[in-house]
N, C-alpha and C positions, 0 to 999 in steps of 0.2 A: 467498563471500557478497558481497552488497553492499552498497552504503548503511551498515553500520554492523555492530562485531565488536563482543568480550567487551571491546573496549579504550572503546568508542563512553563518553563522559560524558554521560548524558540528564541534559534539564531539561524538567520536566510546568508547564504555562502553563493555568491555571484549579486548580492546586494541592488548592485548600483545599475545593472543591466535591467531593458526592459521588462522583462518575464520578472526576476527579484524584484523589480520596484514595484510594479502591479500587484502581486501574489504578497508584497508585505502587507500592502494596504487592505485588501481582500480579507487575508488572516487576522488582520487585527480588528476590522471592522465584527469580526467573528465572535473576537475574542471579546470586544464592547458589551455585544448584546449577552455574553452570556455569564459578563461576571470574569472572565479569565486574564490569563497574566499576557499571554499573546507572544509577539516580537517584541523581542528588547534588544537586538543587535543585527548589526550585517556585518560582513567580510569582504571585503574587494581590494586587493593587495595595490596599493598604490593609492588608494582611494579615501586612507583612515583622517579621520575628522570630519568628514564629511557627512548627514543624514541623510536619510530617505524616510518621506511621511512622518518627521519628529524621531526617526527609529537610529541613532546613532552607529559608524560604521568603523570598525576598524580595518587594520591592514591586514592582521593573522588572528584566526581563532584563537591562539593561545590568550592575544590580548584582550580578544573580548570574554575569552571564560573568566580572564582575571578582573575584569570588571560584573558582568552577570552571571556567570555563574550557571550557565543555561543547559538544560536538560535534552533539546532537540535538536536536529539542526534538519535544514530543509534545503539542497542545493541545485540552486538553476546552475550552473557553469558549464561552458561549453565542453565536448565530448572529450577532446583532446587533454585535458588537463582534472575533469569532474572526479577522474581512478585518485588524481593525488589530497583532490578536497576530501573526500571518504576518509581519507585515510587520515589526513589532518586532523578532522574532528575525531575520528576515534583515536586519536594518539594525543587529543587533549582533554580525553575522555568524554566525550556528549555518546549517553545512554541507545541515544535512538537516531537514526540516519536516516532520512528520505531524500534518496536521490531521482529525482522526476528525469536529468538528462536524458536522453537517447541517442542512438550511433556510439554510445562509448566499447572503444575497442575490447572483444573477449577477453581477450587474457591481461587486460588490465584489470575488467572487474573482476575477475577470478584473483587478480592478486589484492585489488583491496579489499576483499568480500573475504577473505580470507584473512588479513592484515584485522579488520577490524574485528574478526570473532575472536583474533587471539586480544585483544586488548578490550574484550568484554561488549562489545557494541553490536545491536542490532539494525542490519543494513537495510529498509525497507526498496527497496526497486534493484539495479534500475529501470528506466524507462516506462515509470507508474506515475499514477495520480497522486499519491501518497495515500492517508487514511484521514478519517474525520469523527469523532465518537460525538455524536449530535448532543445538543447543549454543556460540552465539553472542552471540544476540541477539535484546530483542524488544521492541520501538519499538510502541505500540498496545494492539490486546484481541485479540488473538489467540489462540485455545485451546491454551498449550502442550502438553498432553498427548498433543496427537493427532500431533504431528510425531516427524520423527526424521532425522538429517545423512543425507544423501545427493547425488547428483547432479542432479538432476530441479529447477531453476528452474522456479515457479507464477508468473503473472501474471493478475489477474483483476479486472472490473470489481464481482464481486457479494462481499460478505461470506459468509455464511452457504453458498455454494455453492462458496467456497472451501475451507471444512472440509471440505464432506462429500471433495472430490475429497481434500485432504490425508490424511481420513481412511482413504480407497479406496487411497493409496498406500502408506501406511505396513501397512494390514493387507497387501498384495501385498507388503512386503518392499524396495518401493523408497522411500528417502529424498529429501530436500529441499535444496537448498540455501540459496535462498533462497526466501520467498513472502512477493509486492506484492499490497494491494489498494489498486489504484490511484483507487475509488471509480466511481459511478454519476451523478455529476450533470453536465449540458452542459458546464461547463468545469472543467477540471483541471489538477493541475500536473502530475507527470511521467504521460507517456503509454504506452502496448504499447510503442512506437519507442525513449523514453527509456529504460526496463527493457531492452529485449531488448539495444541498445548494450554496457549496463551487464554484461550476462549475458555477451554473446560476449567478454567482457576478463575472467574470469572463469574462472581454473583450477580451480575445484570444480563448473562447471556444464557440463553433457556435453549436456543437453536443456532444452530449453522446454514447459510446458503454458500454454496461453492460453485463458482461459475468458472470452468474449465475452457480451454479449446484441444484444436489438433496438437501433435509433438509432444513427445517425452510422456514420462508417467506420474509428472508428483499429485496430479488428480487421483489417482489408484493410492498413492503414499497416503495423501491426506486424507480418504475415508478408512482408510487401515486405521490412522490414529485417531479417529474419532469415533467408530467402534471401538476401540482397545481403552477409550476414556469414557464410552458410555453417552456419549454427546451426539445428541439424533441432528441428523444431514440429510440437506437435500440436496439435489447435484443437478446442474444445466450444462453442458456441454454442447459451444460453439463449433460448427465448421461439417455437418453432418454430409454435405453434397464437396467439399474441398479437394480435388486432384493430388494424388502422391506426388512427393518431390517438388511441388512449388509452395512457394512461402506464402504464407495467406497474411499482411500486415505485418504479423510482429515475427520480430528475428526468428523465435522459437513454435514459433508454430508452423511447421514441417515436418509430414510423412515420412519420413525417412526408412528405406527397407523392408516400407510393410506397418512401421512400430507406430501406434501413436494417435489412429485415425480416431475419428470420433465413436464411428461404430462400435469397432471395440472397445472402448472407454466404455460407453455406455452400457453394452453387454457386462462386462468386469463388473460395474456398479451395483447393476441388477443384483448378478447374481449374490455378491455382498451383502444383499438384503437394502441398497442404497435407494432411494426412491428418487428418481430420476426424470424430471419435467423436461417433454417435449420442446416447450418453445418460452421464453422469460413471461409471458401473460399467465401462465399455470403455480408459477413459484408461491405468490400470496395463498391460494389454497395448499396446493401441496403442504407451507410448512405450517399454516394452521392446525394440520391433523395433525403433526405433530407438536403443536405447545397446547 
């Protein structure tokens, strides 16, 4: 697994809000069955002595690192304010950041996506699921029921299209190691490139699936590095019938000039020597040949 185990100490940052109180319970119910340390804190400025689900809350991450000690942090907060939590928790150092918001403005997360790599932290989203390493761990909203341990690292730009392939995998019988969503909006913290790294150092992960859409190239980035690390990939790419210049769902997935469409994605792959499933029901075989 990566990014974070049954040992990981989460801390949830917008707490005390619906989505925070729900997703504390959710993750720790997670963390129950599998043996793990789970939630041990929230953040909600104004809000400190307060719990949620037994999960005690302060007012500033500084004061709950100084109490737990916590390795993750996981933030619901709303758009407007989510660029200053990022950067909070990385400037009180938590390792790993999953920020699920959405709508948060560009060039805020350009500046805490940036703010946090200089202070060492890895910025999972925004606007993802977060990530789940099955009987491990699970940072986000992620449907645990549908996973199961195995070999087969997920890495994917969409939410919801990452279930269903999770789901296609587990009913074929092959498991997971870990599964990133790494989010759909033009700028992001870790990329295809930063995961697959993460993957090839990674004695539990034998394979990569990478599920792409329209817009930009870090699809192309991250089978570069995964040939370049020797780490066999399969690639699904979303949005094959999608019109240039309209945004298909998430911020980042737009034609733009020609650049980005599926088509050529898909050609690029190929020729790469990438093996490239038609449609997410193909993935379970496809990466069987390869393990």
């Amino acid at each position: 697994m990566i990014y974070c185990d049954k040992h990981t100490r989460i801390l949830v940052q917008g707490a005390t809000g619906n989505q925070g109180a729900f997703h504390i319970d959710l993750m720790n119910q997670y963390a129950r069955s599998v043996g793990g340390a789970g939630v041990v804190a929230g953040v909600t400025p104004g809000k400190g002595g307060q719990d949620v689900h037994g999960v005690p809350v302060y007012d500033t991450v500084r004061e709950a690192q100084a109490a737990h000690d916590t390795e993750a942090s996981v933030i619901f907060v709303p758009a407007g304010a989510a660029a200053d939590s990022i950067m909070e928790a990385a400037d009180a150092g938590i390792e790993t950041i999953v920020a699920i918001t959405e709508h948060i403005p560009v060039h805020d997360v350009m500046r805490a996506v940036a703010y946090a790599r200089s202070c060492g932290s890895a910025v999972i989203g925004p606007n993802c699921p977060g990530l789940l390493s099955p009987g491990e761990c699970r940072l986000g909203i992620m449907p645990s029921p549908l996973f199961q341990r195995g070999p087969v690292g997920v890495i994917s730009r969409s939410g919801t299209l990452t279930y269903e392939v999770v789901d296609e995998l587990t009913r074929a019988g092959i498991g997971q190691s870990t599964v990133v969503g790494i989010g759909g909006d033009p700028v992001i913290g870790e990329t295809f490139v930063d995961c697959i790294e993460r993957f090839s150092e990674d004695s539990l992960t034998k394979a990569v699936i990478l599920i792409g859409e329209v817009g930009g190239a870090l699809e192309i980035e991250g089978a570069e590095a995964a040939l370049s690390l020797d780490l066999p990939l399969v690639a699904y790419i979303a949005g094959i019938s999608a019109p240039k210049e309209k945004r298909m769902g998430h911020a980042g997935a737009i034609i733009e000039g020609g650049e980005g469409d599926a088509a050529s994605k898909i050609q690029r792959l190929e020729a790469m020597g990438i093996t490239v499933a038609a449609r997410p029901s193909e993935l379970p075989s496809k990466i069987r040949e390869l393990l």
